[in-house]
C-alpha positions in Angstrom: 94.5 102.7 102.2 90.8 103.5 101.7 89.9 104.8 104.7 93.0 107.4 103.5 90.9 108.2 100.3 88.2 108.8 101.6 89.1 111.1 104.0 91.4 113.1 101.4 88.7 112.8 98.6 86.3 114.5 101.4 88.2 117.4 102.9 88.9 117.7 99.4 85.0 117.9 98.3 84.7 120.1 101.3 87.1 122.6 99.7 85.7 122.7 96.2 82.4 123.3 98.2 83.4 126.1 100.2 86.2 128.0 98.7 85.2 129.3 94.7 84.9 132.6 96.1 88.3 132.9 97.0 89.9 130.5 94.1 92.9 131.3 92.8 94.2 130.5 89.3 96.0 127.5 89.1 99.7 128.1 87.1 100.4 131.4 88.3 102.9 130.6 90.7 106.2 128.9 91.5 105.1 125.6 90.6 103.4 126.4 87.8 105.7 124.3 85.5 104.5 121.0 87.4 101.5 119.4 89.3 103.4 116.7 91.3 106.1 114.8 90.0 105.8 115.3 85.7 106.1 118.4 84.3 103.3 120.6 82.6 103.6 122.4 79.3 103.7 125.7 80.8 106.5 127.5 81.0 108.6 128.3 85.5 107.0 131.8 86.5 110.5 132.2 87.8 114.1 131.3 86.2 115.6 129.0 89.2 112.7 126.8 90.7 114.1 123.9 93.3 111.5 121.2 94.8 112.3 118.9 97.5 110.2 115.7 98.4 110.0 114.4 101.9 108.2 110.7 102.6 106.3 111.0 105.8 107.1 107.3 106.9 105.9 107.9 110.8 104.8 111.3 112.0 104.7 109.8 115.4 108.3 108.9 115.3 108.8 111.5 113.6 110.3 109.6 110.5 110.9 111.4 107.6 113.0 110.3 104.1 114.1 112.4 101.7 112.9 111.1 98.3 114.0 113.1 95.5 115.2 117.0 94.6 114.5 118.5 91.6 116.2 122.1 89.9 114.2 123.8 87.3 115.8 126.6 84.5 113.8 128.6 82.2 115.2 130.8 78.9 112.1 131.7 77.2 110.0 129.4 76.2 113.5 126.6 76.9 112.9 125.0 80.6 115.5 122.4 81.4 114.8 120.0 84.5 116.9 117.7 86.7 115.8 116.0 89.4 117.8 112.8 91.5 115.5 110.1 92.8 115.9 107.9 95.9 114.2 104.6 97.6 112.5 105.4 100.7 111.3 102.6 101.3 112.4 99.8 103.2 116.0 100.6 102.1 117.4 104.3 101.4 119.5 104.4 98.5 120.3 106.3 95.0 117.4 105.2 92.2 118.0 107.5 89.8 118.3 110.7 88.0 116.4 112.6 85.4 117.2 115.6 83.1 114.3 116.9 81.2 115.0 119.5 78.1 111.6 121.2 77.1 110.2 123.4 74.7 106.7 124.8 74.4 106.4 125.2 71.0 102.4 125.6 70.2 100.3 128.0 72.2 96.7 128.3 71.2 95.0 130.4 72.9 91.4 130.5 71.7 91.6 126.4 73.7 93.8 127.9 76.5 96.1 125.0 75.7 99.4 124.5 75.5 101.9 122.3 74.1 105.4 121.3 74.8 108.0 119.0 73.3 111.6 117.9 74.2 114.0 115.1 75.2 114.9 113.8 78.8 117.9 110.9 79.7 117.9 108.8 82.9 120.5 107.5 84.7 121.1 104.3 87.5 124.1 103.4 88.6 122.2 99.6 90.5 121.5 96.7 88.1 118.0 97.3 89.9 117.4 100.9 88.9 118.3 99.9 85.4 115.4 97.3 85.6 113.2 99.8 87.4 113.9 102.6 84.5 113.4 99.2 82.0 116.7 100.2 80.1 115.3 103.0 78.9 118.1 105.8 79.6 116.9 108.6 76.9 113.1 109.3 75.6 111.8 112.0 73.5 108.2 113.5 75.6 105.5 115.1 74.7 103.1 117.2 77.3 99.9 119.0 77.2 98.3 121.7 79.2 94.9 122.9 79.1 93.1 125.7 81.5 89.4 125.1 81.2 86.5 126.5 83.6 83.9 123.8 85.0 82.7 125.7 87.7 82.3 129.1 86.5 85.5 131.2 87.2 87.3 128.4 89.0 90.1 127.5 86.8 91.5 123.7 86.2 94.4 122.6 84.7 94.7 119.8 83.6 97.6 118.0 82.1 98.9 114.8 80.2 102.5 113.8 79.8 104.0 110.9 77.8 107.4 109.6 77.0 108.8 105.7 76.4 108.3 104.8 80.1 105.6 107.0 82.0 102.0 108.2 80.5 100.8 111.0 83.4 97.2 112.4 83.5 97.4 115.7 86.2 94.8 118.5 87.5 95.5 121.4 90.0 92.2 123.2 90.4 92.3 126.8 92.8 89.7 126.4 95.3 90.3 128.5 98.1 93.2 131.9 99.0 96.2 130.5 97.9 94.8 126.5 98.4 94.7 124.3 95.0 93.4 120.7 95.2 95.7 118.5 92.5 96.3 115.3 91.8 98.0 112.5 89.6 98.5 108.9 87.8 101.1 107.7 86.4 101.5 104.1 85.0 104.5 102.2 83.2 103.0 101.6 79.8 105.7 100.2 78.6 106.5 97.1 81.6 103.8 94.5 80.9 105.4 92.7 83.6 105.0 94.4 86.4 102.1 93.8 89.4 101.7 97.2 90.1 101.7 99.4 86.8 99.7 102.6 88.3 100.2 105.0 90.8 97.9 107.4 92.1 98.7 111.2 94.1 95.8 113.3 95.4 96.5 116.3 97.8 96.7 119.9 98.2 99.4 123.0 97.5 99.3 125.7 98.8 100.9 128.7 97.5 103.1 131.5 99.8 103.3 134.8 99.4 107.2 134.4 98.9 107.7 132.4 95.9 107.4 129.4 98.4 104.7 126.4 98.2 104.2 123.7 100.0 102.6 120.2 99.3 100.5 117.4 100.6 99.6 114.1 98.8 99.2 110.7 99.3 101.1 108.5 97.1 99.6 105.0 96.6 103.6 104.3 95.5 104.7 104.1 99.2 101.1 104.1 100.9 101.4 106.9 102.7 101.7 110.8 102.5 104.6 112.8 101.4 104.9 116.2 101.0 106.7 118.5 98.7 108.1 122.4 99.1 109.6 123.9 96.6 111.1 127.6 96.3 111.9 130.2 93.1 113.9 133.2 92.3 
């Protein structure tokens, strides 16, 4: 799993190095309402978004698992999420589903930061999922978004997310024509008990000229990469 950082975290370097020439602002696009799996406080550039995850198990096999689908609305500054969550990993089942209602209720612009508010509920239909979701089936959230410039006119955005189960720190910096590095932890603040609280995502997106992206991360959650596409109209 280290030898995997390190070799992400330095094509990664390598990027930053060689591409602010060519960076692209980060939020402009059809994920701009997310980095990885938590939502920012910026609002879809487009009204129907639809991400699919795929777990790449064994490329050699090939193995692939579907791990979760996610639909995205926007009405003005309203966006309301869904997304259905399965294990991968080593059984395939139904975890659980999601439905986030936001609003982004406080621009301010002179700290190019946003700020969003709403409510989500969660459903498992497993004793287990209910464990895994800690019987915690509705939540108010609160997320914020700021776009600051480190590097001169490279743009970062970077983003924290909170509710009764998950706390989420994200970035998604532009770095190269249509390439943005991003990455993300989220722990379980709220499960004392649990071994493994945090989870860590570090990757790349790249964004198509069709209101298509495509991602690749590794996700310490199942110790290997998965990779993301997602599509908007």
């Amino acid at each position: 799993m280290k030898t995997q950082w390190i070799r992400l975290i330095g094509v990664l370097v390598l990027f930053q190095w060689a591409g602010p020439a060519f960076a692209v602002e980060p939020g402009a696009g059809v994920n701009s309402a997310g980095i990885i799996g938590f939502p920012t406080a910026l609002d879809q550039t487009r009204t129907h978004t639809f991400h699919l995850s795929i777990d790449v198990v064994d490329v050699g096999e090939p193995d692939l698992r579907f791990e979760s689908l996610r639909y995205g609305l926007q009405l003005g500054n309203f966006q309301l999420l869904t997304e259905a969550v399965r294990i991968t990993q080593p059984e395939r089942e139904f975890d659980r589903a999601v439905m986030w209602a936001k609003l982004r209720v406080l621009p301010i612009d002179e700290l190019r930061t946003d700020i969003s508010l709403g409510v989500l509920g969660r459903y498992a239909d497993t004793p287990e999922g209910e464990d895994r979701i800690d019987n915690r089936f509705t939540s108010l959230f609160l997320v914020v978004t700021n776009q600051a410039y480190l590097f001169g006119s490279l743009a970062t955005l970077f983003n924290f997310y909170l509710d009764n189960l998950f706390v989420s720190f994200g970035f998604k910096t532009g770095v190269y024509q249509y390439v943005q590095v991003l990455g993300e932890v989220e722990y379980y603040h709220s499960m004392a008990d649990l071994p493994d609280r945090g989870f860590g995502k570090l990757g790349v997106e790249i964004e198509g000229e069709q209101n298509f992206y495509f991602q690749l991360f590794y996700s310490e959650r199942v110790d290997g990469m998965v990779t993301q596409i997602g599509t908007g109209f």
